[in-house]
C-alpha positions as CSV (number, residue, x, y, z in Angstrom):
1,X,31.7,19.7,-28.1
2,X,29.0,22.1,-28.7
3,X,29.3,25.4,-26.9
4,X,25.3,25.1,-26.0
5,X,26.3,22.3,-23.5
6,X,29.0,24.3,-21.5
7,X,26.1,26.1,-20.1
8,X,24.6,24.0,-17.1
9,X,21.2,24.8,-16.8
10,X,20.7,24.1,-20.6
11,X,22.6,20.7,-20.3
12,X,20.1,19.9,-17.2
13,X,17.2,21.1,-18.9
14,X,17.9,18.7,-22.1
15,X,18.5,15.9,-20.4
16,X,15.6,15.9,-18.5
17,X,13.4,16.0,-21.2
18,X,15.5,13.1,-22.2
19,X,14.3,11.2,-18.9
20,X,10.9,11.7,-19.2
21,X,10.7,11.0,-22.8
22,X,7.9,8.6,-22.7
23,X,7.1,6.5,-25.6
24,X,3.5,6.6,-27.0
25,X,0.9,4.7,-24.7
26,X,3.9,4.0,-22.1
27,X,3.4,7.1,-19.9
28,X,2.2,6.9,-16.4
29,X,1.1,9.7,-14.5
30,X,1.8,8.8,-11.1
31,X,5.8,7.6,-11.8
32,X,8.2,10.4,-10.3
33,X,11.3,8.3,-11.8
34,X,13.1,8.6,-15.2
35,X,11.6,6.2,-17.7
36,X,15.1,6.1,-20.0
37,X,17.6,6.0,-17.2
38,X,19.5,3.4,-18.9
39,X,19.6,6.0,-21.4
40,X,20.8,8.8,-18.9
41,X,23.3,6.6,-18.0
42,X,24.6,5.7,-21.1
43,X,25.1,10.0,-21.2
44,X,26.7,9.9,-18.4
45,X,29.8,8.3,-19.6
46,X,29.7,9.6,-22.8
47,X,32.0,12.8,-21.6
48,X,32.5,14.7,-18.2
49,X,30.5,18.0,-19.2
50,X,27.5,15.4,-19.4
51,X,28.2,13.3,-16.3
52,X,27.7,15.6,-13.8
53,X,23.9,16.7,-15.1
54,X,22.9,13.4,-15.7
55,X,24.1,11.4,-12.4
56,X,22.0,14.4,-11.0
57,X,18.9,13.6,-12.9
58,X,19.1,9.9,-12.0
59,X,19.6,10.5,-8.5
60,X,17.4,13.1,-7.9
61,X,14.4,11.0,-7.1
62,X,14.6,7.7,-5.2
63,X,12.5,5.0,-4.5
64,X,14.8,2.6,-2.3
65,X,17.5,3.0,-0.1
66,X,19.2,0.2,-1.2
67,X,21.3,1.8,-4.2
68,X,22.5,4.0,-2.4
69,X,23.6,1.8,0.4
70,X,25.1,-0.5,-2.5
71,X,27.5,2.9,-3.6
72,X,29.6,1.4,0.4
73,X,32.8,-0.1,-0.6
74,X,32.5,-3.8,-1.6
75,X,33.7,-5.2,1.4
76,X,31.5,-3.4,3.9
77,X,28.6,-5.2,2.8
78,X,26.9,-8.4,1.3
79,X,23.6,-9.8,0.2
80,X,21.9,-12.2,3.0
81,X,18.6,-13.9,3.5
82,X,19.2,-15.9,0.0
83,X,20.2,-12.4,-2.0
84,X,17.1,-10.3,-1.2
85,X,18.4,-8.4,1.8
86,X,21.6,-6.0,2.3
87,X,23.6,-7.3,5.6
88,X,26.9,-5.3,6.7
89,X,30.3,-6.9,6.9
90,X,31.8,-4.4,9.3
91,X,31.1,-1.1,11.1
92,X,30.9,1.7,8.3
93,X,33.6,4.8,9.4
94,X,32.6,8.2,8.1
95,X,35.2,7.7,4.8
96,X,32.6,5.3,3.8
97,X,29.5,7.2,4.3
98,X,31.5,10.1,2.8
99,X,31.8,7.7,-0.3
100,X,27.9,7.3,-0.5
101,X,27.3,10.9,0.3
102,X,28.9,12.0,-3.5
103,X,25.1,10.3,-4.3
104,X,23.1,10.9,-1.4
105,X,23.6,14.7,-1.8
106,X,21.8,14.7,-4.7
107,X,19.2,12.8,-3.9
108,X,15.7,15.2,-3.4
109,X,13.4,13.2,-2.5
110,X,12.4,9.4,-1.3
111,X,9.3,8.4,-2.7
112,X,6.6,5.6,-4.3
113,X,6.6,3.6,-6.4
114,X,8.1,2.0,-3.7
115,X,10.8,-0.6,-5.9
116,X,9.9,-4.4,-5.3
117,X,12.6,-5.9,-7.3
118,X,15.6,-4.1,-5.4
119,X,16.6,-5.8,-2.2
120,X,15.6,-5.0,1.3
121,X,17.6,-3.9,4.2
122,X,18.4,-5.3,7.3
123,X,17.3,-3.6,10.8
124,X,21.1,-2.8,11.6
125,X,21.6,-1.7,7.7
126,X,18.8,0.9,8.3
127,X,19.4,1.5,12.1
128,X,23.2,3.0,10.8
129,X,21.9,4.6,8.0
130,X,19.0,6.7,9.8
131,X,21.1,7.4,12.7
132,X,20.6,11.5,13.1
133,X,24.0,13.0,11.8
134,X,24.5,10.3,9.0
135,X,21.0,11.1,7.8
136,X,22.1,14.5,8.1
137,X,25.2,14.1,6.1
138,X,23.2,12.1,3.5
139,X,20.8,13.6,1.9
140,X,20.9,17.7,2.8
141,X,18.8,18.5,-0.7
142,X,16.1,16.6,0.6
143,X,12.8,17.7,0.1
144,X,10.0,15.0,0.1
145,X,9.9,11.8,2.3
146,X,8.1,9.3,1.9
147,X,8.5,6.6,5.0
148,X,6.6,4.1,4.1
149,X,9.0,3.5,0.9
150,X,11.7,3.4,3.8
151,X,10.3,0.9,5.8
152,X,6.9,0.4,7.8
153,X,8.4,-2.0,10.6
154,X,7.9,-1.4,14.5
155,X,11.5,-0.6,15.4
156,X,12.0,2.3,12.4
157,X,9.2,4.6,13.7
158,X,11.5,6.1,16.3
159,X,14.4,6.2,14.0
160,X,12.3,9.0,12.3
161,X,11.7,10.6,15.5
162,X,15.2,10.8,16.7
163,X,15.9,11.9,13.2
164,X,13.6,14.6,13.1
165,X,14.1,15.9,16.7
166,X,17.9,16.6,15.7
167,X,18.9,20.0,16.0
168,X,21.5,18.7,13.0
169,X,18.0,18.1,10.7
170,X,17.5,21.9,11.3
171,X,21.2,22.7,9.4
172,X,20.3,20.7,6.2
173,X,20.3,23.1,2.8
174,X,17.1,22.2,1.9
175,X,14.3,22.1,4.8
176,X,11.5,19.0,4.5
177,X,8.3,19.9,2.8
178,X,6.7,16.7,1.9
179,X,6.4,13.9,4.8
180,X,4.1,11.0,4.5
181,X,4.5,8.2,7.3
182,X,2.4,5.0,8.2
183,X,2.2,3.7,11.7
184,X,2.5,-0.5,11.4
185,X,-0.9,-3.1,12.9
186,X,1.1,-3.5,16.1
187,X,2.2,0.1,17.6
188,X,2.6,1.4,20.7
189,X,0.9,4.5,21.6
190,X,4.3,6.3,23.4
191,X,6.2,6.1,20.1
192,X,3.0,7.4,17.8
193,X,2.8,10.3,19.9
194,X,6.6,11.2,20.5
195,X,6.4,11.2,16.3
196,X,3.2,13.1,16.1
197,X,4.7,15.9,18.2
198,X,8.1,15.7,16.3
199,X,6.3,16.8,13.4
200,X,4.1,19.3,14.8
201,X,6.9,20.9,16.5
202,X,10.4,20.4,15.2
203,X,9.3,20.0,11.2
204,X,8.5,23.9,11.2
205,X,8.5,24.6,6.9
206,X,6.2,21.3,6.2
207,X,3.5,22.3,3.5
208,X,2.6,18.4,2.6
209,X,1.8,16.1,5.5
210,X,0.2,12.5,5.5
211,X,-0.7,10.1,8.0
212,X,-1.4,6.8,7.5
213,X,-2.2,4.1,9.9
214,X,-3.0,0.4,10.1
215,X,-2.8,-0.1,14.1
216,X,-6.7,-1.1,13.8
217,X,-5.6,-3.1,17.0
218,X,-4.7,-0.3,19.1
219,X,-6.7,-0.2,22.0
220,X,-7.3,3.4,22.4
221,X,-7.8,5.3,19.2
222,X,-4.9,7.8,18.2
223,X,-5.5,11.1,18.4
224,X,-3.6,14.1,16.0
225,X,-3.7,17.4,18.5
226,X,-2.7,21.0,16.6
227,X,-1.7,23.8,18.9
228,X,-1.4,27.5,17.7
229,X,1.7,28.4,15.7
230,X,2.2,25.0,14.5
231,X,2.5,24.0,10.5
232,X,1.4,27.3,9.7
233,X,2.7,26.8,6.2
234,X,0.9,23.5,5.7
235,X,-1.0,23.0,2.5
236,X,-1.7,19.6,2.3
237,X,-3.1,17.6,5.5
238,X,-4.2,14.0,4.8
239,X,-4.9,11.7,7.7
240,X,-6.2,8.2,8.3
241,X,-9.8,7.4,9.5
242,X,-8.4,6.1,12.7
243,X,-6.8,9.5,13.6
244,X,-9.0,11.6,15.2
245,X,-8.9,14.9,15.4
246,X,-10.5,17.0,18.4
247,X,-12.9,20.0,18.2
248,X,-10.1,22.4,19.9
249,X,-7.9,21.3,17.2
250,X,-10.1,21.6,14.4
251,X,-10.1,25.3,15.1
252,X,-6.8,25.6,14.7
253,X,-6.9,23.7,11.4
254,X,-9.2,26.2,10.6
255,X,-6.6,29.1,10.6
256,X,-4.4,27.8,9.0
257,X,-4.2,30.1,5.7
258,X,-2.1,28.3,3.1
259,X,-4.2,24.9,3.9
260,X,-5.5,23.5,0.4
261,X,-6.4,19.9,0.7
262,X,-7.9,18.4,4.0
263,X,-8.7,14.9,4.5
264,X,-9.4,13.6,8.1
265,X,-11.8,12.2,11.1
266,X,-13.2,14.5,13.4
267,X,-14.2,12.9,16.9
268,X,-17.6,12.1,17.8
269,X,-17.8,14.7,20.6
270,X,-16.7,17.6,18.7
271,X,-19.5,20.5,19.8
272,X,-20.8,22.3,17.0
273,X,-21.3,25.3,18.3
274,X,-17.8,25.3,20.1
275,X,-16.5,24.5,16.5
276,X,-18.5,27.6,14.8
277,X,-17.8,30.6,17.4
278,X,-14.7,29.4,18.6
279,X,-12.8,29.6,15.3
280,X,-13.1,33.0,13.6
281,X,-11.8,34.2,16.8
282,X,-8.6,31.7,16.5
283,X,-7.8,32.6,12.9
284,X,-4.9,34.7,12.2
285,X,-6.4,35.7,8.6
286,X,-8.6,38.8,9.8
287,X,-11.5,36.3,11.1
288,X,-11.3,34.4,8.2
289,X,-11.3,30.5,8.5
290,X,-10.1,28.0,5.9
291,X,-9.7,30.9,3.4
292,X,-7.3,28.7,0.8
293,X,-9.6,25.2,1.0
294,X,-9.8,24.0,-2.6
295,X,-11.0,20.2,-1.7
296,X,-12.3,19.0,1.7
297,X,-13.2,15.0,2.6
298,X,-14.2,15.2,6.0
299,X,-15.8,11.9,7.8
300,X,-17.7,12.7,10.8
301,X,-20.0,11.1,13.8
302,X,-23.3,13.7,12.8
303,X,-24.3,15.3,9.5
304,X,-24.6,18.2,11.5
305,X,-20.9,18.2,12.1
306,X,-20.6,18.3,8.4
307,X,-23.0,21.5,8.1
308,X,-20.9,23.3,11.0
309,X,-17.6,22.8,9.5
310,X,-18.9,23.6,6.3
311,X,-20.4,26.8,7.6
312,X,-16.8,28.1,8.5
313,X,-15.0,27.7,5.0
314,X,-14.3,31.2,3.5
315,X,-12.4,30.3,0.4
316,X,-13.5,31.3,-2.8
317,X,-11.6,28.3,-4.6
318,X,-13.2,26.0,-3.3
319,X,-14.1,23.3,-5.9
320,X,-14.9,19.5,-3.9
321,X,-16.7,18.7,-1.0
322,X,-16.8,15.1,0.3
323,X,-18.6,14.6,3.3
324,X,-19.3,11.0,5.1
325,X,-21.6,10.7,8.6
326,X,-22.6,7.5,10.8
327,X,-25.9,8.9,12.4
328,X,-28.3,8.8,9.7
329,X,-29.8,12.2,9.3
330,X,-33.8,12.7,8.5
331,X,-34.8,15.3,5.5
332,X,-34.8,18.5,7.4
333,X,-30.9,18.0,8.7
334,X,-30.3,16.9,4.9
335,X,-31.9,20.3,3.7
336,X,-30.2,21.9,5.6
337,X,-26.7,20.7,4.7
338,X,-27.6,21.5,0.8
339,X,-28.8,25.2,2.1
340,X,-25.1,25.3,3.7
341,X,-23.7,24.1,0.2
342,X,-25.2,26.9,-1.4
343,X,-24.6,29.6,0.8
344,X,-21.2,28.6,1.3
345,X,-20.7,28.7,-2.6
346,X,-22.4,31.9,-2.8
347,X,-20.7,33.6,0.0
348,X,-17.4,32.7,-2.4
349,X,-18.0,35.4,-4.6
350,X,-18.0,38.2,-1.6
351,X,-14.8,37.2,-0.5
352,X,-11.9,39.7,-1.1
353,X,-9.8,38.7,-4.2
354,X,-6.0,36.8,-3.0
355,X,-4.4,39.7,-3.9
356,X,-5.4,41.9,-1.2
357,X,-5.0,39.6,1.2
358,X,-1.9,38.4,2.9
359,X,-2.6,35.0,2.0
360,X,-2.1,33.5,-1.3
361,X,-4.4,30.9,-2.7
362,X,-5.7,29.2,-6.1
363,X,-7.8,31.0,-8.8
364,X,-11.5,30.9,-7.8
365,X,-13.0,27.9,-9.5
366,X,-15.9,27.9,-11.6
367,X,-17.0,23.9,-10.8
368,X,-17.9,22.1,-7.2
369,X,-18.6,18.4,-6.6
370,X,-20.5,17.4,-3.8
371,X,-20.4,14.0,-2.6
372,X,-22.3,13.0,0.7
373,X,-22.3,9.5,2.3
374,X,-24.3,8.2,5.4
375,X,-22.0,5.1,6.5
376,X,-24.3,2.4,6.3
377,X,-25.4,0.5,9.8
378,X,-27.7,-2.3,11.2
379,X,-30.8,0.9,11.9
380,X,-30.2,2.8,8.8
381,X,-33.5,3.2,7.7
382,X,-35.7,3.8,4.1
383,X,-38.7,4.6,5.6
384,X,-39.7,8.3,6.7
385,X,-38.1,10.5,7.8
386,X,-35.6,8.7,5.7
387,X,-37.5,9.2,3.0
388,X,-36.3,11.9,0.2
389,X,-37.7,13.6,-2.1
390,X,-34.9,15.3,-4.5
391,X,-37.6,18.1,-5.8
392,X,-37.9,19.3,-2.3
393,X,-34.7,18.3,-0.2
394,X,-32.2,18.9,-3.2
395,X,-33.5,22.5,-4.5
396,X,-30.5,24.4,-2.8
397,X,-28.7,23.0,-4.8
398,X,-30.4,23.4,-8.1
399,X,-29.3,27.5,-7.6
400,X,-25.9,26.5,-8.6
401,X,-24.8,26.1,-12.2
402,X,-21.2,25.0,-11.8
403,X,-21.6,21.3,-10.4
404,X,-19.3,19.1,-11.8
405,X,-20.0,16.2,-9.9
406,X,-23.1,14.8,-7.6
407,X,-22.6,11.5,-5.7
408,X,-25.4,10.8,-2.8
409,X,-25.2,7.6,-0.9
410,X,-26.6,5.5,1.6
411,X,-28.8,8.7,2.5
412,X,-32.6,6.9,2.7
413,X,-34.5,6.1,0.2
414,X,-34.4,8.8,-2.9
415,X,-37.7,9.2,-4.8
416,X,-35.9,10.4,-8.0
417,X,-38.3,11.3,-11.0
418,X,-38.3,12.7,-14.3
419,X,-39.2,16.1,-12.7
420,X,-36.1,16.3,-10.8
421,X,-33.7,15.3,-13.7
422,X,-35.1,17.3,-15.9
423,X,-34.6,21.0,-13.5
424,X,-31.1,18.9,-12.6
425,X,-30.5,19.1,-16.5
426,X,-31.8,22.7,-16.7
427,X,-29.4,23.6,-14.1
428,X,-26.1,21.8,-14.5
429,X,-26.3,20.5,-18.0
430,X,-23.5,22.6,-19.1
431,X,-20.4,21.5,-16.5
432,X,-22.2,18.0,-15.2
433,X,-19.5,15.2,-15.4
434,X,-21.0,12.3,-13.0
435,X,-24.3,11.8,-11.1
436,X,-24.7,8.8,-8.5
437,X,-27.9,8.2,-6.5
438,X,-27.8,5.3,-4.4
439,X,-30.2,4.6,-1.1
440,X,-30.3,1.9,1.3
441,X,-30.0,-1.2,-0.6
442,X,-32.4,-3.2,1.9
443,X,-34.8,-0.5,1.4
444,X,-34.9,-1.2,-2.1
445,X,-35.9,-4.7,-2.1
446,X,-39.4,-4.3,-2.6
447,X,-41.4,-4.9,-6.0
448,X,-41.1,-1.8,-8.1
449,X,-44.8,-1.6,-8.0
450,X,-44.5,-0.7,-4.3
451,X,-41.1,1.6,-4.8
452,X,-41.7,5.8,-4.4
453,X,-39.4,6.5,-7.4
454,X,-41.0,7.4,-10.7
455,X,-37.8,8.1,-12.6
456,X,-38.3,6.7,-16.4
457,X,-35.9,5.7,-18.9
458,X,-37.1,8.7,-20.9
459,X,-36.2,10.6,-18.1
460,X,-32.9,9.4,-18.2
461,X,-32.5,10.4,-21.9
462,X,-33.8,13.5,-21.0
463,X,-30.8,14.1,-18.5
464,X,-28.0,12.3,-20.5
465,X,-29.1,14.7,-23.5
466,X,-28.9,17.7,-21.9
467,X,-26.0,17.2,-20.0
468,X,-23.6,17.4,-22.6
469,X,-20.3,16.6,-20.1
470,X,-21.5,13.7,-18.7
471,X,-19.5,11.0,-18.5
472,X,-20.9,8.9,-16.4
473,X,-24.1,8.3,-14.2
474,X,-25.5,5.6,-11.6
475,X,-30.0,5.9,-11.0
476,X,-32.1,3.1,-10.3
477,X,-35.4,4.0,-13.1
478,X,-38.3,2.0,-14.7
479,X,-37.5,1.2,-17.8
480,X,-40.4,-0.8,-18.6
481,X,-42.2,2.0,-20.6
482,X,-40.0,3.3,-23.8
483,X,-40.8,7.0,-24.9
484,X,-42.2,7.5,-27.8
485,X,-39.4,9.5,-30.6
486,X,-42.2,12.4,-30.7
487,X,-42.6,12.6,-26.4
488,X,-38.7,12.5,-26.6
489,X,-38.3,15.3,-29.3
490,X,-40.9,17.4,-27.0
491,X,-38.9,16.9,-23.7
492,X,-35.9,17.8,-25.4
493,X,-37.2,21.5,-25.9
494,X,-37.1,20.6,-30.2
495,X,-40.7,21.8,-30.3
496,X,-41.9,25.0,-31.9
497,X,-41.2,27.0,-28.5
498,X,-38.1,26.3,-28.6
499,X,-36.8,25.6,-31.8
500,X,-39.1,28.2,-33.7
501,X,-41.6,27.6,-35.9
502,X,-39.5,28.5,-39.1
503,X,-37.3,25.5,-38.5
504,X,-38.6,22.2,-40.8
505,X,-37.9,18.6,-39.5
506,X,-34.8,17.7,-41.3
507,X,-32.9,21.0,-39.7
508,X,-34.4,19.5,-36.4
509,X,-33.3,16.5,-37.1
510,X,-29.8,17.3,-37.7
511,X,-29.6,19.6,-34.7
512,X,-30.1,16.7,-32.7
513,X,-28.6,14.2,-34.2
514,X,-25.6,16.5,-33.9
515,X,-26.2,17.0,-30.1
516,X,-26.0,13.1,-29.6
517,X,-22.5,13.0,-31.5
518,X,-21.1,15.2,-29.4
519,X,-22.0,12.9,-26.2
520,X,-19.0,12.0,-23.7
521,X,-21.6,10.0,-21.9
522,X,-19.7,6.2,-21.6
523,X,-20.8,4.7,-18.5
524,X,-24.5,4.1,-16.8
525,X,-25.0,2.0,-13.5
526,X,-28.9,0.8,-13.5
527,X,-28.7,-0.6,-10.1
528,X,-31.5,-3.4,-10.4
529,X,-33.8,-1.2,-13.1
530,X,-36.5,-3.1,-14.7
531,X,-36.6,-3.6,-18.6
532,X,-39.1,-5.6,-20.9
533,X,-38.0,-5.8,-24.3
534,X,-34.0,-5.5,-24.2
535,X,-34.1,-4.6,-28.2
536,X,-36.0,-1.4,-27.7
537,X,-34.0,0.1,-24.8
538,X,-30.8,-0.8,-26.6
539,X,-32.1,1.1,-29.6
540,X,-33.2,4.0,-27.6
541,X,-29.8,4.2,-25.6
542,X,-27.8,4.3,-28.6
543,X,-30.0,7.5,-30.4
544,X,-29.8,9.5,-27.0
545,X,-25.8,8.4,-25.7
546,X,-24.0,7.3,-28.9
547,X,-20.8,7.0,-26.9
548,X,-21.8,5.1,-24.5
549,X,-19.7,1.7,-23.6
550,X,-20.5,-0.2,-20.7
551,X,-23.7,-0.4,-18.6
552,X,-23.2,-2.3,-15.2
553,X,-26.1,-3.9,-13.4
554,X,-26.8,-4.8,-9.4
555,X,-30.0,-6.5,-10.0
556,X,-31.2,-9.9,-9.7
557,X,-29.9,-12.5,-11.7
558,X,-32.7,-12.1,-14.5
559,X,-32.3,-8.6,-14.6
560,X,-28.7,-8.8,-15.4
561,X,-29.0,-10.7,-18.0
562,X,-31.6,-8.5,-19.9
563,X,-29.2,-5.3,-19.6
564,X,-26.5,-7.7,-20.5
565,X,-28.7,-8.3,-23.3
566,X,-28.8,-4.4,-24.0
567,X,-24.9,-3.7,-23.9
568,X,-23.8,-6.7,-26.2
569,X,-26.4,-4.8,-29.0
570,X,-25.3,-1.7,-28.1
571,X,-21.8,-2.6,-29.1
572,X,-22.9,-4.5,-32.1
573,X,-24.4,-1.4,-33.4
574,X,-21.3,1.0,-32.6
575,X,-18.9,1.5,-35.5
576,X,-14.8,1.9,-34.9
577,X,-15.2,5.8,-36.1
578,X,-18.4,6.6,-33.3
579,X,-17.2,7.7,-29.8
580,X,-16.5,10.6,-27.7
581,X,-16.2,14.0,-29.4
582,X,-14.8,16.4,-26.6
């Protein structure tokens, strides 16, 4: 044998590029498990300096218990419930689960995909196997857990409780990090609780928690309470939409200084000025509240719940906000919210650098995207003051050059024009990836003779042009009346202003045309936009977004078919060696 694999590490470190070798056009992103481990363990009875390293590699992630409960002698179990489901023979003694534990021990962590074709396992397969000291004995390198690839069933949720209330958890090498649990349709509230307070308290090193939950039938809402002290190393907190979370405990959230991501439901009556002054003053980073935030998606009763909680994040790496309200807010509240936006980015830069602080977080970004959503109800409105206009109500924003992404929904009625996207072009055209306008659809049922928006088609071009990142974008427009190529040339800024006068019309020409080539622009939503002559806007669409490749519609039935009209000669007219040049 070669002396290179008597060394360990190295043999590990080869084989897992083995594991992960993923064939051309085969790899998926979001697959933790080995894509060759019929390979691996092919290698791991090739010799014994190989064996070890690879049985490690193919047990390192999991996602089933049943393989593991399948490593039991042969006699202590059998396959039930016409093959699909693991049944025990006898009661398992601790020789057995010692035999099971030369595999559990290297298992790291349980996680999706969640495997479909293995078999399941019975309730008195998994009550023995969860039970506190076995689990213990298991798997002490574990890491990451993800329940709901255990099992979602009513009886399992206090298995986990027990489990993590064991002083005998507390002993294991490896302490958990990563926990993700769902609560079943049919849950008693005593059980979600004990859990939820297992977490909080015994689960001391967890940096990764998520909560999901499908008991829509529960009669009294849940409700995720965060004292002082607890998950103070937490850097991940996802929660469902049906946990709430209270105003006290939101100021806690708030303190915590390694927190990252941060996904949840506030309550209704959460006080916003009990949410402002109270949590600077419960931070234990110096005054500073959510100083590590890099993406927040927060869904909340008021929009001016959303401006308070905004008005408290100190990070400077903060780089998405996503924001959802039910009380429809009119244009001054909306303002007001973008005003936060900005200061909030702006603020950023005054913020001490991470390495004079005691808390660690990510590089500063250069990039935010902003997405805001009123949830739609029976009185959401289109009419003043529910009536927006972007040149006005949008300008905060227009101070910031690093938007990556813009997506505005349900908010009124928005009276985009070719104003607006031409200062939006000005101002984000170089880091703009996706723009989405979209009011309240029943608002928009009028005659576009009556509608307030004035946006054009050559205002689109205008905006597509510029923004040379764009990848995709979704405005209602009139696209009735086609610029002419002159009017377009002039918007673009290829007049003698800009361009100089010393500049003749084929350098002009090939400045643009190069422009266009370099388009990443591939997907437009019309909504139900007007056209007249499909030929023309197809013609103009392909000079101002070459690369573009599918346009979906929302209109009436006749409308459809006229922009369906425009993407089949759009794609007639794109050759194989056209597309996007990043």
């Amino acid at each position: 044998m070669h002396p290179f694999f008597l060394i360990p590490e190295l043999t590990l470190h080869t084989i897992s590029f083995l594991a992960h070798d993923h064939p051309k056009g085969q790899y998926n992103a979001s697959s933790r498990c080995p894509t060759n481990a019929r390979e691996i363990a092919r290698l791991a009875q090739t010799c014994k300096a190989l064996s070890e390293p690879a049985i490690d590699i193919l047990w390192k992630t999991q996602h089933s218990l049943a393989p593991l409960v399948m490593c039991l002698p042969q006699d202590a179990w059998y396959l039930g419930g016409s093959g699909k489901t693991i049944c025990f023979t006898r009661d398992i003694t601790s020789r057995d689960w010692a035999t099971a534990a030369k595999y559990g021990n290297r298992i790291q962590a349980i996680t999706h995909p969640k495997s479909f074709a293995l078999p399941t396992l019975h309730d008195t397969v998994m009550a023995a196997l969860l039970a506190p000291s076995t689990f213990a004995a298991l798997f002490p390198m574990l890491h990451t857990l993800d329940y709901t690839v255990v099992s979602v069933s009513v009886p399992v949720i206090p298995l986990l409780t027990k489990i993590l209330s064991s002083e005998l958890w507390l002993t294991t090498a490896v302490p958990l990090t990563n926990l993700s649990v769902a609560f079943p349709r049919v849950t008693e509230n005593g059980g979600v609780y004990e859990l939820l307070e297992a977490i909080r308290v015994k689960v001391m090193r967890l940096e990764h928690l998520r909560i999901d939950s499908f008991a829509y039938t529960l009669k009294d809402p849940l409700e995720m309470k965060f004292r002082e002290g607890e998950l103070k190393y937490l850097k991940s907190l996802e929660m469902s939409w049906n946990i709430l979370v209270s105003g006290e405990s939101m100021r806690w959230v708030a303190g915590m200084g390694y927190l990252q991501e941060l996904s949840l439901c506030m309550q209704r009556d959460v006080d916003v000025e009990f949410l402002v002054n109270g949590s600077s003053s419960r931070s234990c980073n110096g005054g500073r509240t959510f100083p590590s935030l890099v993406r927040l998606k927060v869904n909340a009763y008021t929009l001016r719940q959303c401006t308070a909680l905004l008005s408290i994040v100190t990070s400077p790496a903060l780089e998405r906000i996503s924001f959802s309200y039910d009380v429809q807010a009119p244009c001054t509240l909306l303002e007001g919210f973008f005003r936060q936006v900005q200061r909030t980015c702006e603020n950023a830069s005054a913020v001490s650098s991470p390495s004079s602080s005691s808390v660690s977080c990510p590089r500063p970004s250069h990039s935010i995207s902003i997405s805001l959503k009123h949830i739609l109800g029976p009185y959401s409105s289109s009419s003043p003051p529910f009536l927006i206009y972007p040149s006005q109500t949008l300008s905060p924003l227009l101070s910031l050059p690093h938007v990556r992404a813009l997506h505005l929904l349900g908010l009124g009625t928005l009276a985009m024009d070719d104003t607006f996207l031409k200062e939006a072009a000005d101002a984000w055209g170089d880091c703009l990836e996706e723009f989405e306008v979209r009011g309240v659809p029943w608002g928009e049922s009028d005659g576009w003779e009556e509608r307030v928006e004035t946006a054009t088609l050559g205002g689109v071009g205008i905006f597509v042009t510029k923004c040379s990142k764009l990848e995709r974008m979704r405005v209602a427009f009139d696209g009735r009346l086609l610029p002419e190529e002159g009017d377009e040339a002039t918007s673009l800024g290829t007049d003698a202003d800009t361009r100089g006068n010393d500049h003749d019309d084929a350098t002009v020409h090939a400045a643009d045309e190069g422009r266009q080539m370099a388009s990443c622009f591939q997907v437009l939503n019309v909504r139900d936009s007007p056209i007249d002559d499909p030929e023309s806007v197809a013609k103009f669409l392909r000079r101002v977004a070459p690369a573009l490749k599918v346009i979906r519609v929302e209109g009436c039935v006749e409308t459809c078919k006229r922009w369906k009209d425009v993407e089949e000669r759009i794609r007639l007219q794109v050759s194989p060696q056209e597309g996007c040049h990043r």
